[in-house]
C-alpha positions as CSV (number, residue, x, y, z in Angstrom):
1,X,18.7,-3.0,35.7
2,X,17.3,-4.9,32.9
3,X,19.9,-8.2,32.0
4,X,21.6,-8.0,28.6
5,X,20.9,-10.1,26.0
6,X,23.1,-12.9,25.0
7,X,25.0,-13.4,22.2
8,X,25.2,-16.9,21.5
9,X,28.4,-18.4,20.2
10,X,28.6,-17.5,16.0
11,X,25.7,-15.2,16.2
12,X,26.7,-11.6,15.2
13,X,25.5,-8.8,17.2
14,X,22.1,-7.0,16.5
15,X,24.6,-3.6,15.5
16,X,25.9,-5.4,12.7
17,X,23.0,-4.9,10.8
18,X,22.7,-0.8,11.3
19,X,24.7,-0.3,8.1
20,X,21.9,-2.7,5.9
21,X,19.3,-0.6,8.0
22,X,20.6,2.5,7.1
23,X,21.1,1.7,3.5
24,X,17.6,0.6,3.0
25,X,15.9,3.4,4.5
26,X,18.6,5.5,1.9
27,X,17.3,3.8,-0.9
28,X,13.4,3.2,-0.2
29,X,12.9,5.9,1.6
30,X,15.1,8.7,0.7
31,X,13.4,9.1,-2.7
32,X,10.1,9.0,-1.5
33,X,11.0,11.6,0.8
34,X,12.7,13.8,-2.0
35,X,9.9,13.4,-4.3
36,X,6.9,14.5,-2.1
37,X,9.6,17.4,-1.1
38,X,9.5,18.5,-4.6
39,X,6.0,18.4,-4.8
40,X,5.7,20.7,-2.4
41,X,8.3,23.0,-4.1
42,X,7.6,25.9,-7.1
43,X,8.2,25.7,-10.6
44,X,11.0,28.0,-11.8
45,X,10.4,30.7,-14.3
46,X,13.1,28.9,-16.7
47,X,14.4,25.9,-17.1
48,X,13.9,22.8,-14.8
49,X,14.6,22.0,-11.5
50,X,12.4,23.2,-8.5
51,X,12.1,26.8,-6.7
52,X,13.3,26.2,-2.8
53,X,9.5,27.7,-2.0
54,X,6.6,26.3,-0.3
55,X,3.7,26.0,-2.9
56,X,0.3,23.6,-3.5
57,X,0.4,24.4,-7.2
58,X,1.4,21.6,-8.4
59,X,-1.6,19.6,-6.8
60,X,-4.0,22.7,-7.6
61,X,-2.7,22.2,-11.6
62,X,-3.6,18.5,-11.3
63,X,-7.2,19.4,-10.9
64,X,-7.5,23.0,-12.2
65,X,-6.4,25.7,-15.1
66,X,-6.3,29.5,-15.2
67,X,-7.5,30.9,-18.0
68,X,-6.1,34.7,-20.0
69,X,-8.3,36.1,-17.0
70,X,-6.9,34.7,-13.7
71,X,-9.8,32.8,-13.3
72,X,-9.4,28.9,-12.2
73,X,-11.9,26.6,-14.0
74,X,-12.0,22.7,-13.7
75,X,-9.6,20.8,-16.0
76,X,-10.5,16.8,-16.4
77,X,-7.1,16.1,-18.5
78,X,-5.0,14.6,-16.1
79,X,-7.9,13.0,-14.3
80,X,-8.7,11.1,-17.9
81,X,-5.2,10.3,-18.0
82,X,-5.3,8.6,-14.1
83,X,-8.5,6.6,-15.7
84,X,-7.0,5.6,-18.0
85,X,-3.9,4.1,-16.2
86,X,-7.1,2.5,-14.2
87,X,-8.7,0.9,-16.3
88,X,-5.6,-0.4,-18.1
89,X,-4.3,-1.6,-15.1
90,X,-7.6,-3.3,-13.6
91,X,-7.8,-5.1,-17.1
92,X,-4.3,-6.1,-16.8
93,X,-4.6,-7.4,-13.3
94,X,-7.8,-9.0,-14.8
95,X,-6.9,-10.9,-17.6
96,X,-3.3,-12.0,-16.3
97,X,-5.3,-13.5,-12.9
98,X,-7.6,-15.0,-15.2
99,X,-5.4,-16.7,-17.4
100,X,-2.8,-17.9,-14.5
101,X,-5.3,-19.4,-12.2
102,X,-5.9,-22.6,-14.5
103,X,-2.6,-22.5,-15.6
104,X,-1.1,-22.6,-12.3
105,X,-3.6,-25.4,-11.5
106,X,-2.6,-27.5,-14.2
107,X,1.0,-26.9,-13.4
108,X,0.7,-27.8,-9.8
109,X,-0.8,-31.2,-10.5
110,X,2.2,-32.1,-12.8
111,X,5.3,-34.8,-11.7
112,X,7.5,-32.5,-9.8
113,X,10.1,-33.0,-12.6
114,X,7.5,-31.6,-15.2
115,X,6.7,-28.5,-12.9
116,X,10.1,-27.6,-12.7
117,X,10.6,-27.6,-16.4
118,X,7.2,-25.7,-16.5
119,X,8.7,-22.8,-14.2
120,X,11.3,-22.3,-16.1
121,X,9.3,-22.1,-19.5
122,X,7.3,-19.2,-17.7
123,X,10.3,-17.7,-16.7
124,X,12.0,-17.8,-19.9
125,X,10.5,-13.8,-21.1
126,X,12.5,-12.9,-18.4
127,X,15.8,-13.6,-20.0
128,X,14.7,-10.8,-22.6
129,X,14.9,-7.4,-22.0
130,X,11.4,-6.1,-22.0
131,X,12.0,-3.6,-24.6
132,X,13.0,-6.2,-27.3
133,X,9.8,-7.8,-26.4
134,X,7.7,-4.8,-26.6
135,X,9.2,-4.4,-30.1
136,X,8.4,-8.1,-31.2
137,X,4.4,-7.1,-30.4
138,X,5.1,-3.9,-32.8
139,X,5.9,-6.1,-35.6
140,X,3.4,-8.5,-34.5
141,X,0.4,-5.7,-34.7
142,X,2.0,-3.8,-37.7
143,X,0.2,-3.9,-41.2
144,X,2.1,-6.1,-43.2
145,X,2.5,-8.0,-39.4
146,X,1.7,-11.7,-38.7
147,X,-2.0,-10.5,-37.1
148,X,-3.0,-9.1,-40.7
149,X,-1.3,-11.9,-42.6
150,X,-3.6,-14.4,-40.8
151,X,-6.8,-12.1,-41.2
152,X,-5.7,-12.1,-44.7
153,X,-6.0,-15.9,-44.8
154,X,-9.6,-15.3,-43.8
155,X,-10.4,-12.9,-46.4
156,X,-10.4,-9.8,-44.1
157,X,-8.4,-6.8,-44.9
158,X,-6.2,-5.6,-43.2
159,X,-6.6,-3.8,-39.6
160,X,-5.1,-0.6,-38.1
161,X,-3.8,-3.0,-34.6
162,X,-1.0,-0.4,-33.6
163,X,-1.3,2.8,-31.4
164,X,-4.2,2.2,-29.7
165,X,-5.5,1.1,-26.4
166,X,-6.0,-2.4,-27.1
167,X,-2.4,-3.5,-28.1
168,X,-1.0,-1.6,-25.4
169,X,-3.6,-3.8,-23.2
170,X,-2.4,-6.8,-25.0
171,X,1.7,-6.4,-24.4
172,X,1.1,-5.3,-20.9
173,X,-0.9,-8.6,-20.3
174,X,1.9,-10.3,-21.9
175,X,4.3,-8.6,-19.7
176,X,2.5,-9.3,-16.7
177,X,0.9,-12.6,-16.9
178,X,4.1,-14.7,-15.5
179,X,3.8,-12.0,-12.5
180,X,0.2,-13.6,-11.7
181,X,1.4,-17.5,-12.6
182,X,4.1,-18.0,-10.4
183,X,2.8,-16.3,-7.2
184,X,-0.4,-18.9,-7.3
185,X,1.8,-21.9,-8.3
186,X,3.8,-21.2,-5.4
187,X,0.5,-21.2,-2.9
188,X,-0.6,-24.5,-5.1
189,X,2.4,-26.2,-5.0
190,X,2.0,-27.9,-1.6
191,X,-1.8,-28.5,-1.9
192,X,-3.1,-32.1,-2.0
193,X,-5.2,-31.9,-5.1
194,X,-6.8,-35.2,-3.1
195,X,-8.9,-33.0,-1.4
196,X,-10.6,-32.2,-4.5
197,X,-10.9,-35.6,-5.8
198,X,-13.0,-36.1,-2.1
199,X,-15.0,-33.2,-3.4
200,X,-16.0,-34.5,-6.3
201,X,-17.0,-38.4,-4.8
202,X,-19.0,-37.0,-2.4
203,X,-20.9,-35.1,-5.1
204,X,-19.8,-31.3,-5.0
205,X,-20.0,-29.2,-8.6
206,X,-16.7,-27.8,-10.2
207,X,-17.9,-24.4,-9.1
208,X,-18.2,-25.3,-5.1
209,X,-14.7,-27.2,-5.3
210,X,-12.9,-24.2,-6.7
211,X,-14.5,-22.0,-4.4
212,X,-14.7,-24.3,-1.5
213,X,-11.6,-26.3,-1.4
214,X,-9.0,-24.5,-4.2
215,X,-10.0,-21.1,-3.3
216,X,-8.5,-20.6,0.6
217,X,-5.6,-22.7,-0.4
218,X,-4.4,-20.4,-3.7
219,X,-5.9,-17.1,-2.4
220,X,-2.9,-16.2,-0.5
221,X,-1.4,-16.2,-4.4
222,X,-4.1,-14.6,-5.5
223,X,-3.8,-11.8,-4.0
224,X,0.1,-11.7,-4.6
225,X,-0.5,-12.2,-7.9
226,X,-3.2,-9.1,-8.0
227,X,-0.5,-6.6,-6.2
228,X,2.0,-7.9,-8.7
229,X,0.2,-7.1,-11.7
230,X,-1.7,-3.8,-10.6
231,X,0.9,-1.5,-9.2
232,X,3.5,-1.9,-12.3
233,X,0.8,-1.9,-15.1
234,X,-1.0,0.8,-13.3
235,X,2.6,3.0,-13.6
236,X,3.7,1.3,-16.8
237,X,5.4,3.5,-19.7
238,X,7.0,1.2,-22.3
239,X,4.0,-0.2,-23.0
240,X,2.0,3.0,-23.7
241,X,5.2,4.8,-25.9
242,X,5.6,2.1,-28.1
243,X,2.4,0.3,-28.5
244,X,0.1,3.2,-28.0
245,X,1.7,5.4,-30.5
246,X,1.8,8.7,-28.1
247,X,-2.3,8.5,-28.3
248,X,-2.2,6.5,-25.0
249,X,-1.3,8.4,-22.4
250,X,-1.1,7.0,-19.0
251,X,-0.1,8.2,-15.7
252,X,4.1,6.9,-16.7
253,X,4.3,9.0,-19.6
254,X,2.7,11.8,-17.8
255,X,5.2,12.0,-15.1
256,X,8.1,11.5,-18.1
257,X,6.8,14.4,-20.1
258,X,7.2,16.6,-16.9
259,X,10.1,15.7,-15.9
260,X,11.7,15.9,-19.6
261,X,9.6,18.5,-22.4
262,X,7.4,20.0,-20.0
263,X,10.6,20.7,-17.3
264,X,7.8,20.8,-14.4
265,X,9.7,18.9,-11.6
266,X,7.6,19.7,-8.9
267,X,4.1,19.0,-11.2
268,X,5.6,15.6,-11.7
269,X,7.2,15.1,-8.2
270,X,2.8,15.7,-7.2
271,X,1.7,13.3,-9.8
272,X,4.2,11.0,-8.4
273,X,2.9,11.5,-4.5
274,X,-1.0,10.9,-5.9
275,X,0.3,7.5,-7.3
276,X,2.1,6.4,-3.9
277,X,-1.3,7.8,-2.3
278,X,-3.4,5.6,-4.3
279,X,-1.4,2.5,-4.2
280,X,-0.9,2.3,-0.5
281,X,-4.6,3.0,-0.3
282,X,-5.5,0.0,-2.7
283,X,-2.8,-2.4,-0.4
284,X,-4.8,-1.1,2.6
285,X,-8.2,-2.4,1.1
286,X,-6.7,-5.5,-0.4
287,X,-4.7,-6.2,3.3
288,X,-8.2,-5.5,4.9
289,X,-10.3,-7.9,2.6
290,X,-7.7,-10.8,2.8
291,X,-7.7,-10.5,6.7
292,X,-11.4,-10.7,6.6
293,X,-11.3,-13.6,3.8
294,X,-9.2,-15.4,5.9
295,X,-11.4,-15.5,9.1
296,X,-14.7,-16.3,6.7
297,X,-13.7,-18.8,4.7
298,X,-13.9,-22.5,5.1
299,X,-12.8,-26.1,3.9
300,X,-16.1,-27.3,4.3
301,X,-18.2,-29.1,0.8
């Protein structure tokens, strides 16, 4: 008979912790499960809600139409709409990487009184809700806006900034560039930047320190900073509502409109279930390439 474990003296049982268990798997997992349930379900004939019937419509809509005649025929809308989200998304991801890698270097070689004074200036949007801020880039792109007053000052006239895919890439680089900072600070914090003072004295270029000596010990944040910034943008709505005008649409607003004017639960419940599909495939490939990363690279100039 296998012994029992013991409980040492002020530790709490491992039963204890069934009621966090439970609650977690409530809350992450009972809507996942709800939501592909739905998917799975049938429109009803009026109003919203979902049909208790088995039914792969919704994922047949999400590809293909039927036209007066019963006939199904290849639809590319929503497919547009997923590309969209993509490439928004990847230029997001992008752009906030590229401008937090030098600014989390610089922060990380900073007196540790400075970099905490740093920190908290990137974490300062926080503090306002994300709408407001949203808002502050509509007046910012608007015509009589401070982005046409200083054009004017250049003799330009002024340019239609607002609902388009642009300043919807803008604010949601705003939005997400503190995401990509403060993950690769964090890997940079504890690095001995003396290592790349070595580098340099023994005659390595910029490009071979950064990729030689900087590179394995930030790519840990990297990569943090890449799944922070790609599965939010990819799914983002303010953004696209406000700045885009309701010519942007991206997957977020797609899923709102069927869940509120279009009243097709289980169509949305499907794009929903495509989304989790597609991000747990990208975590796969981005798991699988730092796992190989890591056994490849090396310190050595």
């Amino acid at each position: 008979m296998a012994a029992r474990t013991a409980v040492r003296p002020g530790q709490l049982s491992a039963w204890f912790t069934t009621p966090a268990i439970l609650l977690g798997l409530l809350f992450t997992l009972g809507p996942i499960v709800v939501i592909t349930s739905f998917s799975f379900m049938s429109q009803p004939e009026a109003g919203s809600g979902v049909v208790m019937e088995f039914s792969l419509a919704s994922y047949q809509h999400f590809l293909f139409q039927e036209d007066f005649y019963g006939q199904m025929y290849f639809d590319p809308r929503y497919l547009n709409a997923f590309g969209l989200s993509l490439w928004q998304a990847v230029g997001t991801t992008a752009l906030s990487v590229g401008i937090g890698f030098p600014v989390s270097i610089w922060m990380a070689t900073k007196p540790p009184k400075t970099q905490n004074m740093l920190v908290l200036l990137v974490t300062i949007p926080f503090w306002t809700n994300l709408l407001v801020r949203t808002y502050a880039w509509i007046l910012f792109f608007s015509g009589d806006g401070t982005a046409n007053t200083v054009l004017s000052w250049f003799g330009i006239e002024p340019q239609q900034l607002l609902y388009n895919s642009w300043s919807t890439l803008v604010a949601l680089v705003y939005t997400f560039v503190p995401f990509a900072i403060l993950p690769m600070y964090s890997a940079l914090a504890g690095f001995d930047f003396r290592l790349a003072e070595a580098a340099y004295d023994l005659g390595a270029k910029k490009l071979d320190v950064v990729r030689k000596v900087l590179w394995p010990a930030v790519s840990g944040g990297v990569l943090s900073a890449v799944a922070l910034c790609f599965v939010p943008a990819f799914g983002s709505y303010i953004q696209p509502v406000l700045l885009g005008g309701g010519k942007v649409l991206m997957v977020g607003n797609l899923i709102a409109d069927q869940y509120g004017s279009a009243r097709n639960w289980p169509f949305g419940a499907a794009l929903s279930v495509i989304i989790l599909v597609l991000t747990l495939v990208g975590a796969w490939a981005l798991l699988a390439w730092a796992k190989r990363s890591a056994q490849t690279v090396s310190l050595a100039v």
